[in-house]
VOZAMI-234522 format. One line per field, with one value per residue (C-alpha): residue number from 1; residue in one letter; x, y, z. Coordinates in Angstrom, 2 decimals, padded with zeros to 5 digits. Layout:
<rs>
nr	NUM, ...
rest	A, ...
px	X, ...
py	Y, ...
pz	Z, ...
</rs>
This chain:
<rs>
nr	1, 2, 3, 4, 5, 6, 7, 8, 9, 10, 11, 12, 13, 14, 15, 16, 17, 18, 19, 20, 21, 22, 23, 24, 25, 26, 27, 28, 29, 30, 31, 32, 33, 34, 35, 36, 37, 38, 39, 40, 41, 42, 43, 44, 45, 46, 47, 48, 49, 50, 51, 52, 53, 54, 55, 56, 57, 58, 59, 60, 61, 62, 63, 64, 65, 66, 67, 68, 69, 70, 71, 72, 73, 74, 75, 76, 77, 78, 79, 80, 81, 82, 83, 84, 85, 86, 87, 88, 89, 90, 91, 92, 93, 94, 95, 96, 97, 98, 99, 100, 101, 102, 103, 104, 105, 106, 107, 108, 109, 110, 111, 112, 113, 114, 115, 116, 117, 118, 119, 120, 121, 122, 123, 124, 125, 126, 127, 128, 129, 130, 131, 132, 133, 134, 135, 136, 137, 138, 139, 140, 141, 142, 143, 144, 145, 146, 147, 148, 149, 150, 151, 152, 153, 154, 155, 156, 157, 158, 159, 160, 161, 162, 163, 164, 165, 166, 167, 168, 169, 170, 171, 172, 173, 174, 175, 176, 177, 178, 179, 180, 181, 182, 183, 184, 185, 186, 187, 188, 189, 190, 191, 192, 193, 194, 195, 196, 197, 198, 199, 200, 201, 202, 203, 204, 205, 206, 207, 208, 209, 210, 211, 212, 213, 214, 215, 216, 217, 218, 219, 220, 221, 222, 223, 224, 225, 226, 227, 228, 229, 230, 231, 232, 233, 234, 235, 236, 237, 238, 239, 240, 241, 242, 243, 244, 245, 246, 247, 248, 249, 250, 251, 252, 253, 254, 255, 256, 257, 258, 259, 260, 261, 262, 263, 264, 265, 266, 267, 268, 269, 270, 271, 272, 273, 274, 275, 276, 277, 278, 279, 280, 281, 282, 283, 284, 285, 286, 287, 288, 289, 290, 291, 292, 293, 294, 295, 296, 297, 298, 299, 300, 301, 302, 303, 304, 305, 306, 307, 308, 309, 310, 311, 312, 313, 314, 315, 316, 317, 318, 319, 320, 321, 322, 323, 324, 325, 326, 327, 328, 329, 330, 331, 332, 333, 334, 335, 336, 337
rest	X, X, X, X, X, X, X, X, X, X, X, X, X, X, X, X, X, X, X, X, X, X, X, X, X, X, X, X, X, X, X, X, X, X, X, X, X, X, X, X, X, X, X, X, X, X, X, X, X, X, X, X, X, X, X, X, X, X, X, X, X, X, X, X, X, X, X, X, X, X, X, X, X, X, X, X, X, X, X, X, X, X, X, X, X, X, X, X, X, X, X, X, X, X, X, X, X, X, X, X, X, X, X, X, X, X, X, X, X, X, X, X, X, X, X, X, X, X, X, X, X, X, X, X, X, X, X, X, X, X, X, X, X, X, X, X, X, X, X, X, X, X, X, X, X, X, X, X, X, X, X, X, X, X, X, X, X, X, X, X, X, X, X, X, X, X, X, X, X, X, X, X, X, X, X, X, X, X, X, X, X, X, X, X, X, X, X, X, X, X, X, X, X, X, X, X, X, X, X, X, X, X, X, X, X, X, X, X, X, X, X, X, X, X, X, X, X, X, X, X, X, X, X, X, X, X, X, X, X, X, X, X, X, X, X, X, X, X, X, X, X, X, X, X, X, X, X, X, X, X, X, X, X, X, X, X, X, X, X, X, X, X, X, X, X, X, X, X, X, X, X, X, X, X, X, X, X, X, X, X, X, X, X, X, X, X, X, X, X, X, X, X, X, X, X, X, X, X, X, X, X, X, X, X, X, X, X, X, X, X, X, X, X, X, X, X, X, X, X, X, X, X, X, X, X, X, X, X, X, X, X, X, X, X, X, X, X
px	-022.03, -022.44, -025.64, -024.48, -025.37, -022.43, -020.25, -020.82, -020.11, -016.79, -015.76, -016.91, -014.97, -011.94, -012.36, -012.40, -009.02, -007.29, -007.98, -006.10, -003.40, -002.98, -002.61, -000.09, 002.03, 001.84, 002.82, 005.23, 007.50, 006.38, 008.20, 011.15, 011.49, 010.93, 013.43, 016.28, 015.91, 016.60, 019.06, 020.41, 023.19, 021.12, 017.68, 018.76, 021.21, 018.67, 016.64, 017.42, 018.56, 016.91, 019.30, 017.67, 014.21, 012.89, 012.84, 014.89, 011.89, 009.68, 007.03, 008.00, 008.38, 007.24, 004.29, 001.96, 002.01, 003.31, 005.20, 003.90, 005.13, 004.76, 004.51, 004.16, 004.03, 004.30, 006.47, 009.35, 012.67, 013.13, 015.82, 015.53, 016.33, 019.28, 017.78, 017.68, 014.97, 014.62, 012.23, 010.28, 010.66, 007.17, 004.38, 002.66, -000.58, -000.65, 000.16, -001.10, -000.21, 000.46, -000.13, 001.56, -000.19, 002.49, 000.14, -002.45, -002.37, -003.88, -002.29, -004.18, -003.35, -004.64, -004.80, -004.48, -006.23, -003.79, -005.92, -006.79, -006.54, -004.49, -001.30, 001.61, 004.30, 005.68, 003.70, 000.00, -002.64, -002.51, -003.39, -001.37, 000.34, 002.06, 004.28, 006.02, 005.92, 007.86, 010.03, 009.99, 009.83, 011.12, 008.36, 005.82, 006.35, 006.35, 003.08, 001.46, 002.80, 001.18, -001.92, -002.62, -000.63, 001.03, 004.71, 006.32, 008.58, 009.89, 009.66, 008.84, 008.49, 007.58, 007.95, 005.24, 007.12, 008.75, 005.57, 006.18, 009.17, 007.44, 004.75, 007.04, 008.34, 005.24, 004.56, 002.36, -001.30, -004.76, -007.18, -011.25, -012.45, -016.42, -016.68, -014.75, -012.12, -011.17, -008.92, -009.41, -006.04, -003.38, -005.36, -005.46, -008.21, -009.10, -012.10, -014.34, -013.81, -010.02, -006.91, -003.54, -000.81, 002.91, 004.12, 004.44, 000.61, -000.29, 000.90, -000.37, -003.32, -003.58, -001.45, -003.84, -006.17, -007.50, -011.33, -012.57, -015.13, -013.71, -010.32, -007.81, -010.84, -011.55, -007.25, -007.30, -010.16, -007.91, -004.57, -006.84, -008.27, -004.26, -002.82, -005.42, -004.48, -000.97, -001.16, -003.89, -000.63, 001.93, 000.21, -000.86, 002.19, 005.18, 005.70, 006.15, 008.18, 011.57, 013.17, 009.84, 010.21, 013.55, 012.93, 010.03, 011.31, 014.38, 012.62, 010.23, 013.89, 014.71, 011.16, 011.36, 013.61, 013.16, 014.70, 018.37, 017.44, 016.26, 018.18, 017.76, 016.84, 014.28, 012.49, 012.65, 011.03, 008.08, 007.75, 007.35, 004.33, 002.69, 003.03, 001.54, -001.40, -002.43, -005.01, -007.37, -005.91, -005.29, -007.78, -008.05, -009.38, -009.47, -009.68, -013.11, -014.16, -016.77, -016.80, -015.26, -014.30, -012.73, -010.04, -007.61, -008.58, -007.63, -009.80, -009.38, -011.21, -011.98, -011.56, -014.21, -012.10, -014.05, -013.85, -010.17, -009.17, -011.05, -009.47, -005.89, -006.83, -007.94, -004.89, -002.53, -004.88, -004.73, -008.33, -008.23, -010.40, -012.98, -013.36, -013.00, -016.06, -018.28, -017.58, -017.87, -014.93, -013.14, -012.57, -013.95, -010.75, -011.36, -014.34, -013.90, -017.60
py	-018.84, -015.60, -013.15, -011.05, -007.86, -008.89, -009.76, -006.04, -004.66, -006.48, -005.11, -001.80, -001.27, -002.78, -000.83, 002.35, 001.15, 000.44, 003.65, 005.77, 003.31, 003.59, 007.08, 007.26, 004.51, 006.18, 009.58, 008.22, 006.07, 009.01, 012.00, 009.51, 008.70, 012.77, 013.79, 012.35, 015.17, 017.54, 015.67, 012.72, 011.17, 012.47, 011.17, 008.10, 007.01, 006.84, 004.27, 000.75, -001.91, -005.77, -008.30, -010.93, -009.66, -010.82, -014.78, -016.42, -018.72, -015.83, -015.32, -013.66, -009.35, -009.51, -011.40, -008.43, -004.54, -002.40, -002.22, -003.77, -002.65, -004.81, -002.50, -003.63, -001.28, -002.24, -001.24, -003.55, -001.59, -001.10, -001.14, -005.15, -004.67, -002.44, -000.30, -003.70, -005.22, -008.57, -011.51, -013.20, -010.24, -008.29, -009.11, -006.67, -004.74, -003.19, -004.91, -003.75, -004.36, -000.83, -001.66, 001.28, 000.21, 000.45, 002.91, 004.87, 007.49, 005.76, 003.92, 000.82, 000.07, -003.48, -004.33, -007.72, -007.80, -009.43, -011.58, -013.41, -016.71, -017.78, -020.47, -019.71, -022.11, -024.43, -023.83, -024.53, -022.11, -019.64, -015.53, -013.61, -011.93, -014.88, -015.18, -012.04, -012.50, -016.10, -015.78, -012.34, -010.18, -012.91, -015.44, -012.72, -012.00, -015.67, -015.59, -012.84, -013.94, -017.79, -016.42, -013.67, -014.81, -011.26, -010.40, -008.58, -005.85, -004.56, -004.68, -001.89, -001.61, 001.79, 001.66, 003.30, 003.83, 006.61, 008.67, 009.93, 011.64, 012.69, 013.64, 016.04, 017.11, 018.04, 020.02, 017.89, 016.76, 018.15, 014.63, 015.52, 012.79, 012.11, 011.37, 011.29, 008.41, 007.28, 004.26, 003.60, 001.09, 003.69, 007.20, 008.34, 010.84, 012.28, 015.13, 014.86, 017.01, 018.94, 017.84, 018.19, 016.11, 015.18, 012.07, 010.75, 010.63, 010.34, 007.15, 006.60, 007.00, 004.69, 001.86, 001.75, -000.63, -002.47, -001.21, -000.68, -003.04, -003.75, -004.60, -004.45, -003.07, -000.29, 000.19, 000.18, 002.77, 005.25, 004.55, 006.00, 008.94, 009.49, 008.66, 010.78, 013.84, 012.90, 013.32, 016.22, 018.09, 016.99, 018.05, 021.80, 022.76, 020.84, 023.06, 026.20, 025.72, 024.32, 023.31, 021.62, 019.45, 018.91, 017.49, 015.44, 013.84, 012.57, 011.18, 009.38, 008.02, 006.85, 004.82, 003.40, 000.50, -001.01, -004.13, -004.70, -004.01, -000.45, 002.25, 006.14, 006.38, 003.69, 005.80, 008.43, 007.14, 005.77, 008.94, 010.97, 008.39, 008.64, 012.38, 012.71, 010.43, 012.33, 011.81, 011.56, 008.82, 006.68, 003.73, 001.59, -002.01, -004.39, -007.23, -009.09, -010.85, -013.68, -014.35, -013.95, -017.58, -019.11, -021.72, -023.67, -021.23, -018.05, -015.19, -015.30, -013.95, -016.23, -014.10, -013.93, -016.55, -015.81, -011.83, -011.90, -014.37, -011.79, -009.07, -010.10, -011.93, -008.34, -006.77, -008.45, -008.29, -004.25, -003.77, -003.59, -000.12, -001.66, -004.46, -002.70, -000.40, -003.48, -004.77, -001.78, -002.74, 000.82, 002.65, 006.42, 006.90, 010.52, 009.34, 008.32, 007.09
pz	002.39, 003.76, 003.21, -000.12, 002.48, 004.44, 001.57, -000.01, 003.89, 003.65, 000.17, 000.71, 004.17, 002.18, -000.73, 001.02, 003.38, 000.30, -001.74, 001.05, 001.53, -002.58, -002.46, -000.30, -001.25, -004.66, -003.16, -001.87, -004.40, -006.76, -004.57, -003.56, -007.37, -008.21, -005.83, -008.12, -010.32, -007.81, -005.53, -006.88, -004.57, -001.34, -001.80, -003.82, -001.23, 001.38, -000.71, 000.23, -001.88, -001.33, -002.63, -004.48, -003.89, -006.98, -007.34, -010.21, -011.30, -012.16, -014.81, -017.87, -017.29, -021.45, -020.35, -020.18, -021.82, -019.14, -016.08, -012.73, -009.35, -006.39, -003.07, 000.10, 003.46, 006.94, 010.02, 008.69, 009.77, 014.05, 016.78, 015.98, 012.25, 012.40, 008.92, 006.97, 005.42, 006.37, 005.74, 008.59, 011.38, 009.72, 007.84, 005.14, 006.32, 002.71, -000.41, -003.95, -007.62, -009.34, -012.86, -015.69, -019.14, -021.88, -024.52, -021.47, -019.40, -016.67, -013.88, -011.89, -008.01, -007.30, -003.52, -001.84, 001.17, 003.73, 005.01, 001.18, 001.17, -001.38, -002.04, -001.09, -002.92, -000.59, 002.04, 001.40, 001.63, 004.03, 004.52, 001.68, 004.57, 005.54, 002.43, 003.34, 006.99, 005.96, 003.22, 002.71, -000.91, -002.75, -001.75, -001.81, -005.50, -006.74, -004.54, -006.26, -009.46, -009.25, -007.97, -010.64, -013.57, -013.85, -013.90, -011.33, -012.82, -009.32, -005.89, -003.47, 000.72, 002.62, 006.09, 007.89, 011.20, 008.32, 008.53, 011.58, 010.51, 007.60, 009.33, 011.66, 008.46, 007.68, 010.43, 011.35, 010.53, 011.33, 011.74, 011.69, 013.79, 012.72, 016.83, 020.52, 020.58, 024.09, 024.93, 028.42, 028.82, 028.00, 028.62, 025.37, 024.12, 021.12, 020.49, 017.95, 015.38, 014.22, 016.26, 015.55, 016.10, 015.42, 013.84, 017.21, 018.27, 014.81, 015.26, 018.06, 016.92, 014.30, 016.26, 019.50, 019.16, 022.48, 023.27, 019.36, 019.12, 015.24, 016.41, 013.54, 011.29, 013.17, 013.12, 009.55, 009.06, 011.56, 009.36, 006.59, 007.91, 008.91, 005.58, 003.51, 006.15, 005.24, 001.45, 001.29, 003.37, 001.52, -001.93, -000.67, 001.60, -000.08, -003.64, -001.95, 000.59, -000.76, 002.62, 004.32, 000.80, 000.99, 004.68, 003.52, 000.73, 002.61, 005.36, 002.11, 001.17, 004.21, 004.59, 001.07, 000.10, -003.55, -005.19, -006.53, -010.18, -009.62, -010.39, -010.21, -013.57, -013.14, -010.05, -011.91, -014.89, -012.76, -010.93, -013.93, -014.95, -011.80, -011.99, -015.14, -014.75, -012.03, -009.07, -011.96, -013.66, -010.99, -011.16, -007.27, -007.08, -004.55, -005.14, -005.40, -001.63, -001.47, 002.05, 005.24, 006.92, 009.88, 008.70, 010.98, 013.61, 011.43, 010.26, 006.41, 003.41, 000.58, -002.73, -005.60, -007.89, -011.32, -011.10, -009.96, -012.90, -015.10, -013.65, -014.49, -017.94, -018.61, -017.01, -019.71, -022.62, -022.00, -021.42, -017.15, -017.48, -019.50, -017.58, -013.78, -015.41, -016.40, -012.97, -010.91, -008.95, -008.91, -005.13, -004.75, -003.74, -002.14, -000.16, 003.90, 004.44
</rs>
């Protein structure tokens, strides 16, 4: 068992990951979904359509008050991928449970740390990542759905090789780094303090990874100080200037592909939810981590069994806020430190 000092060092660095990613996965399904009111056939027919991306032998969508959104990002489209979305070419860096209670104003994003290590039906116990990476959506959701007991309304993927369209779209970003950031291999450099970049070494930013002494860690922490600078942006620039939006949220279509049962009206509906709950109302959790582990020579994280099983008990009994509160499991989702 690891010290409980290292245990909290591994939830809090995960916590604060997953609070950015949340944001911006929510930003973004919310202004895809929004744009329908002002666009229809042009934003909604850049949204992609997954066949079959919910599994027949589901759990019951009545089995819990509310709707529950599955949403998954990841670079999953490429030359390789001709614009589909196919199973077993990507895994999922970012997967979280966005919860919409049926009678509250609130609205709960649970993350799944992709390295949990949970079963994955038919194919033992492995990293959560791997049931996307293998079967795709479809095995993905029947994992999530054995593992936490809750219903998957719908499915959603962003692509994050999309953000550097939208960040161009954007203009582009202004990062504060807290200190210099060299990578010796490819010559990159990056100042301490304000720089700005286009979507193209934005992304390069938060893809280089070979001389951070965290590895994929370290990667994570730079996709959030680039996602945060992403949606603090898009929130003050986007209202006023019509065309800048317009740009935006069609390159947000084109990076967002939902499953076969969603319809216009059904983005727009969750949209308008997310929209009115607000920043405020937006509740992040990750999901409890005992201990890091090395298992069949993979890097895993063993997940706090009794406070997840509470969590999602208290998800479908309607009393999630209460019981993230008593647990102190809520992100600061504004904080980078």
């Amino acid at each position: 068992m690891a010290p409980s000092h290292t245990r909290h060092r591994a939830r809090s660095r995960a916590r604060r990951v997953a609070a950015s990613v949340c944001i911006v996965l929510l930003v973004l399904v919310a202004a895809a979904a929004g744009a329908v009111v002002w666009r229809t056939g042009a934003y909604d027919a850049g949204i992609d359509r997954i066949s079959g991306a919910l599994p027949e032998d589901r759990a019951s969508a009545d089995a819990d008050p509310g709707e529950n959104w599955l949403v998954v990002g990841s670079d999953l489209r490429g030359e390789a991928t001709a614009g589909k979305w196919r199973s077993g070419e990507s895994g999922s860096d970012v997967i979280i449970l966005v919860h919409m209670p049926a009678d509250a104003d609130r609205v709960f994003a649970v993350s799944f740390p992709r390295d949990s290590w949970v079963p994955i039906p038919g194919h033992g116990t492995d990293k959560i990542n791997e049931a996307y990476r293998q079967g795709g959506s479809r095995l993905l959701v029947r994992t999530v759905e054995r593992f936490s007991g809750v219903a998957i309304d719908h499915f959603a993927a962003v692509d994050f090789a999309g953000f550097e369209r939208m960040v161009d779209a954007l203009g582009g970003v202004t990062l504060d780094l807290p200190r210099e950031i060299r990578d010796p291999t490819n010559g990159w450099h990056w100042e301490q303090g304000e720089n700005d970049m286009d979507g193209e070494e934005a992304l390069r930013f938060v893809r280089e990874r070979k001389g951070l002494s965290g590895s994929d860690i370290d990667r994570v922490a730079r996709q959030q100080v680039f996602l945060n600078a992403i949606a603090e942006k898009a929130a003050s620039d986007l209202a006023s200037d019509p065309g800048r939006l317009d740009a935006f949220l069609t390159a947000a279509g084109e990076s967002l592909a939902v499953d076969d049962r969603v319809t216009a009206a059904t983005l727009q509906a969750a949209a308008l939810r997310l929209l009115d709950a607000g920043p405020d109302n937006a509740v992040f959790v990750t999901l409890a981590v005992d201990e890091p582990a090395w298992i069949d020579g993979k890097n895993v994280l063993r997940l706090d069994t009794p406070v997840n099983d509470g969590l999602f008990a208290a998800l479908e009994q309607g009393r999630l806020h209460a019981y993230v509160d008593e647990h102190d499991l809520a992100n600061d989702a504004r904080s980078l430190n």
